[in-house]
C-alpha positions in Angstrom: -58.6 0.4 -21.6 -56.0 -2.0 -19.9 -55.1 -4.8 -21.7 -56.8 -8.2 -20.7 -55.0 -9.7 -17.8 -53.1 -12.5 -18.4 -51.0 -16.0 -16.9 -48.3 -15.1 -14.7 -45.2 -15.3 -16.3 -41.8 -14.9 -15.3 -39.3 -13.1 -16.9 -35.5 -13.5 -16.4 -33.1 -10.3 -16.6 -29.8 -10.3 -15.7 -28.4 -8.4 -12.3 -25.4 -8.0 -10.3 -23.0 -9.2 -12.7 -23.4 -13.0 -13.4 -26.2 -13.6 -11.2 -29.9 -13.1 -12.8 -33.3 -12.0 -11.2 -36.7 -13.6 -11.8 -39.2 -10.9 -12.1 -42.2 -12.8 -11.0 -44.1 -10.7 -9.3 -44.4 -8.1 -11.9 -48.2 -7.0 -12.4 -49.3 -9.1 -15.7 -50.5 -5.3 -17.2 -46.9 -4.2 -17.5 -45.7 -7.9 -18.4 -48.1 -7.1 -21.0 -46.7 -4.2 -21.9 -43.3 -5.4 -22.4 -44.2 -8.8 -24.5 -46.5 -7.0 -26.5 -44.7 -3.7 -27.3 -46.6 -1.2 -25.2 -43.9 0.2 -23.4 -40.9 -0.9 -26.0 -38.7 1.2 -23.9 -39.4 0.1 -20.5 -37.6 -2.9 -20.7 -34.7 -1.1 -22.2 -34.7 1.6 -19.3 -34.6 -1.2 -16.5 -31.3 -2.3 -18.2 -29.7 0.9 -18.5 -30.7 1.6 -14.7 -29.2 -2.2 -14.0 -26.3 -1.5 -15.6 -25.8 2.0 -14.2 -26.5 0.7 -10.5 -23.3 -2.3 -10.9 -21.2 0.0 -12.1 -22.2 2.5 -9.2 -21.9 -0.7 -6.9 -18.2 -1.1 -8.1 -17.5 2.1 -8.0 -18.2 2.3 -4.2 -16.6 -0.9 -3.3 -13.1 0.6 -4.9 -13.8 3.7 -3.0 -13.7 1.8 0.1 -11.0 0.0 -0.6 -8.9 2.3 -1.3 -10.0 4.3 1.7 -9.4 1.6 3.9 -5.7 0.6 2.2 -4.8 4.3 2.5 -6.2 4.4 6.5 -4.2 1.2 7.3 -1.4 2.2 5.5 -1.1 5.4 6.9 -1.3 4.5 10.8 1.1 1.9 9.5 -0.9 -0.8 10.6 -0.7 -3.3 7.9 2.6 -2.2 6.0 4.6 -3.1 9.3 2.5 -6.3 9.9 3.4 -7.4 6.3 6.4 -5.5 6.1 8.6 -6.5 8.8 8.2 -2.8 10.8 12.5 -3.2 11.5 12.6 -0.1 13.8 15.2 -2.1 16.9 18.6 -0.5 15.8 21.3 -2.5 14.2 23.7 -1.5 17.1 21.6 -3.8 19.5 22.0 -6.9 17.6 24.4 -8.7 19.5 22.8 -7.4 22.4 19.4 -8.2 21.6 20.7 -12.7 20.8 20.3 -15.2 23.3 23.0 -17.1 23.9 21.7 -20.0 21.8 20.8 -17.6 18.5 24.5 -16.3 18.6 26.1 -19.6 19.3 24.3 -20.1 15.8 25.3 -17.3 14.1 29.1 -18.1 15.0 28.4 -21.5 13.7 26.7 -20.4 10.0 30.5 -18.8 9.4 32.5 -21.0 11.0 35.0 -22.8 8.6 34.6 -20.0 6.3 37.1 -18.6 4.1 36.2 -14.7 5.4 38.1 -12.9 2.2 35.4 -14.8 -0.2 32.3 -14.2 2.1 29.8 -11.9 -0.5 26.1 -11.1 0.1 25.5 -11.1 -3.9 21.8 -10.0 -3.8 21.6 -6.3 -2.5 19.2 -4.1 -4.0 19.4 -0.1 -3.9 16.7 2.0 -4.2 16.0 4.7 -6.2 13.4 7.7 -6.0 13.0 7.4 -9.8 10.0 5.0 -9.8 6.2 4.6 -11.2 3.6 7.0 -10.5 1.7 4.3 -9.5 4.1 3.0 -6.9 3.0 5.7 -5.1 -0.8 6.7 -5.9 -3.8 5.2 -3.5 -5.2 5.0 -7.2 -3.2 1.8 -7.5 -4.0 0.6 -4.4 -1.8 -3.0 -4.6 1.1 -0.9 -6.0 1.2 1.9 -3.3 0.7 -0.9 -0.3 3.5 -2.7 -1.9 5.9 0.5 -1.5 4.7 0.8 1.7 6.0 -2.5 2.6 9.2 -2.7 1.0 10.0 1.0 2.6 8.9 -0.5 6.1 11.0 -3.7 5.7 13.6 -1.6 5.2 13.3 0.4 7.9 13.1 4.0 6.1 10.4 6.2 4.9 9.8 7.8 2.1 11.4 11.1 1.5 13.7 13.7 -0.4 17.1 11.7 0.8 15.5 8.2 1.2 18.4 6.5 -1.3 21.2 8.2 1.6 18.8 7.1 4.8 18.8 3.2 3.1 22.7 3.4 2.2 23.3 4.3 6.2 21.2 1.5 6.9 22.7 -0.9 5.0 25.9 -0.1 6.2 25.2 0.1 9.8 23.9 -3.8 9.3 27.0 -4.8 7.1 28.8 -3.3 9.8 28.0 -6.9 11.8 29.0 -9.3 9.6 32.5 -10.5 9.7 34.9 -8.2 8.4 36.5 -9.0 4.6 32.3 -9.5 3.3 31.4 -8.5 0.0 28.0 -6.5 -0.8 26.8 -6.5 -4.5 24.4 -3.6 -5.5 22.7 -3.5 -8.0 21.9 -1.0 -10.2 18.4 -1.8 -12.5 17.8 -0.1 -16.6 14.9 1.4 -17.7 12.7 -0.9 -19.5 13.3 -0.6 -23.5 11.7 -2.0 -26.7 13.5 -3.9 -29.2 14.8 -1.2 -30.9 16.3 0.6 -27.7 14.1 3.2 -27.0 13.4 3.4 -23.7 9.7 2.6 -22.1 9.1 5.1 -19.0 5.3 3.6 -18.7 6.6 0.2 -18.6 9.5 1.2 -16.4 8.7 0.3 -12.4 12.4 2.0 -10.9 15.4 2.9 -12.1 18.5 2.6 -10.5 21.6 4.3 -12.2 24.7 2.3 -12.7 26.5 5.8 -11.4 24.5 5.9 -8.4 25.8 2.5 -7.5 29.4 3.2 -8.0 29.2 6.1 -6.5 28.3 4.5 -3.5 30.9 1.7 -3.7 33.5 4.8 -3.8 32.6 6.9 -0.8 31.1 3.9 1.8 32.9 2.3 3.7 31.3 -1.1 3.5 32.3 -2.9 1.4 30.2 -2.3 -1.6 30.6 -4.1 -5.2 28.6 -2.3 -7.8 26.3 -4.7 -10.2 25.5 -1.8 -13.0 22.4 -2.9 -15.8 22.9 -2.0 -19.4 19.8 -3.0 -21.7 21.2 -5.1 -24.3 19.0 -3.0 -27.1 20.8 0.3 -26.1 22.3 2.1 -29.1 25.0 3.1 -26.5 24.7 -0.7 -24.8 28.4 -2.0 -25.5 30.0 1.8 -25.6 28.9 2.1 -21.8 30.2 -1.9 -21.3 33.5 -0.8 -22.1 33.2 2.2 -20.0 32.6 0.3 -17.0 34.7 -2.3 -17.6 37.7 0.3 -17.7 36.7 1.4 -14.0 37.1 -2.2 -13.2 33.2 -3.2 -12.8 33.1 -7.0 -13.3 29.6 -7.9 -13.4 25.8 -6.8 -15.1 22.6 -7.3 -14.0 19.6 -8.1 -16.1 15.7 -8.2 -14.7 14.5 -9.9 -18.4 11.1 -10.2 -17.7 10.5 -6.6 -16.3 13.8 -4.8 -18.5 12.2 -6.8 -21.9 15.3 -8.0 -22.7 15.4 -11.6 -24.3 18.5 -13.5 -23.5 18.0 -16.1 -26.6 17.8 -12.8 -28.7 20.6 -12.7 -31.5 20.5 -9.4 -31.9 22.5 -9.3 -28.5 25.4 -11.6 -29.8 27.7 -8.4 -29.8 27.0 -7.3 -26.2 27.9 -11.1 -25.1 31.1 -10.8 -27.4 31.9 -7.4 -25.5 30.9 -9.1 -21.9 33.5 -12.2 -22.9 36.1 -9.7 -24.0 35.8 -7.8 -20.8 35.6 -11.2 -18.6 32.4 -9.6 -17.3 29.7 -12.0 -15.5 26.0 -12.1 -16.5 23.7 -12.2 -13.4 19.9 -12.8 -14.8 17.2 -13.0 -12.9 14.9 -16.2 -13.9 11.9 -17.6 -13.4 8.5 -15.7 -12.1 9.3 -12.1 -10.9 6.2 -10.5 -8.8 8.3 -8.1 -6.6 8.2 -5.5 -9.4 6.4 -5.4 -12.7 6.9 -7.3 -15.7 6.3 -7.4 -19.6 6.6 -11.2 -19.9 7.4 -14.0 -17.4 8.5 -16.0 -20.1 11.7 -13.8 -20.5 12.4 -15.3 -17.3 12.8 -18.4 -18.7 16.6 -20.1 -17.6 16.4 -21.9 -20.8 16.8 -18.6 -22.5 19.9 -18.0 -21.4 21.3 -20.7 -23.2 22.4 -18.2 -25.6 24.9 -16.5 -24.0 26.4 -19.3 -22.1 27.3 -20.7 -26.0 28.9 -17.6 -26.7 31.4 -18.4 -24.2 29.9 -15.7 -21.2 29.8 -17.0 -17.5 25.9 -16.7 -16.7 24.7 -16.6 -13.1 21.0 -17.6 -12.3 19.3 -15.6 -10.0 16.3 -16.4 -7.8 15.1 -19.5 -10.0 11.4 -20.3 -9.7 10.4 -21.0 -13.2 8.1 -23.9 -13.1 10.5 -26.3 -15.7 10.6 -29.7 -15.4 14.1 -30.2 -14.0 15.3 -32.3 -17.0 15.4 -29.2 -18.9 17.5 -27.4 -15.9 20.8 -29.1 -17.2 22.6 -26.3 -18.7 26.1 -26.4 -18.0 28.4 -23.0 -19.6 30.1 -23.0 -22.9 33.4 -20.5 -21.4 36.6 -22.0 -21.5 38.1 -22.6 -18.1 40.1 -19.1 -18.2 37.0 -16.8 -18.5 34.9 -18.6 -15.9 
């Protein structure tokens, strides 16, 4: 015999995440069933299948967006959009100015001392980078690559690192002649007590790849090598550079995890003051590549080594700092900066 029937009652179970659903029009014999305990497990079957369907739900939507990421990205529909899609060829540049655009150009470097002119942000690539940067399985990641290899007009392949070199130097090739170009080289990512971190690592870029470069192009090419501070060979491979004449290091703190205010690096700044090399440090927020902690990005941190008498360059500052805490002047007598 069914139970008697009884007030309609609603009951409130949750669906779709955050949002919840009012089963009010549930026959009162099975609201019955569930207050009163006789179907204990039906209640506790509709949440299993709830559950079961959201995840399903989420499941399909990454599906499809991942689908539709690798479908754009491979007609090259969005990456160039986003990308820049640079395919007219350097050769046509003057050509391709109006009169008034190179009237302009000829005015940015009028006035200019041409033997000090330096492009001091140059980035090489590298074909040592994170699975992910190229998996549809990390959709953001594999878009990303897609647009950096667009905006630099090459694609990705076995001798990518020689097609972006002959780039690079087919566009240096029109700025006036005498200009410096500083590329960089970029360390694996290490932990404190130098080992090195491949799953943290986004790309590496050799310091011998760079100057290896610098030697055999004829642009003008300054290599920028990166030594992890943490490195038990970090200041053996500062004086080896230093002998071939390499003036300058790279850090990328917040994505190497390298803390500048560390003082367990106070030897590699003695070794970089010795050698008269210059620090360039990225600071504030980096979202081009991966990170371990923004904060390492902190100018304030590199406070430091400017006390320890090395001549610090700030690189791309963004940190959000009030800018009464910005006035950090170097502690390097006149002779080393």
């Amino acid at each position: 015999m069914l139970p008697p029937r009884l007030p309609i009652k609603s009951e409130t179970i949750p669906l779709y995440g955050h949002r919840q659903f009012q089963i009010a029009g549930m026959s009162n014999h099975v609201k019955y069933g569930f207050n009163k305990g006789f179907w204990p497990s039906g209640l506790k079957i509709y949440r299993t299948v709830v559950v079961i369907f959201n995840r399903l739900r989420r499941a399909i939507a990454r599906t499809l967006l991942i689908t539709s990421l690798a479908t754009m990205g491979g007609c090259h529909l969005l990456t160039n959009r986003l990308g820049g899609a640079f395919e007219p060829v350097p050769e046509d540049l003057k050509a391709e100015l109006s009169p008034g655009a190179a009237a302009l150009v000829d005015l940015a470097f009028a006035g200019l001392d041409r033997s000090r002119l330096a492009d001091a942000h140059v980035h090489h690539i590298s074909r040592e980078i994170h699975p992910s940067w190229q998996s549809w399985s990390s959709p953001i990641r594999r878009l990303r690559t897609d647009m950096f290899l667009s905006g630099a007009g090459v694609v990705w392949a076995e001798d990518v690192e020689q097609r972006y070199i002959e780039r690079l130097e087919r566009l240096a090739a029109h700025f006036p002649g005498g200009t410096s170009f500083f590329l960089y080289a970029l360390d694996r990512t290490h932990d404190a007590e130098g080992n090195p971190q491949p799953d943290h690592t986004p790309i590496y870029v050799s310091n011998d790849s760079v100057w290896e470069v610098a030697q055999k192009s004829a642009a003008n090419f300054v290599p920028i090598i990166s030594i992890h501070p943490a490195r038990p060979d970090a200041i053996e491979q500062l004086h080896r550079w230093a002998a071939r004449g390499v003036r300058y290091v790279k850090w990328l703190p917040g994505t190497m995890k390298i803390d500048p205010a560390d003082s367990a690096h106070d030897a590699f700044y003695r070794a970089m003051r010795e050698h008269k090399m210059i620090l360039l440090s990225h600071t504030g927020d980096e979202h081009a590549v991966e990170t371990v902690d923004q904060e390492l990005g902190n100018p304030l941190r590199l406070r430091r080594a400017l006390e320890r008498g090395v001549t610090v360059v700030a690189i791309s500052m963004r940190q959000r700092v009030h800018p009464i805490h910005c006035r950090v002047q170097a502690a390097c007598p006149a002779s080393t900066c």
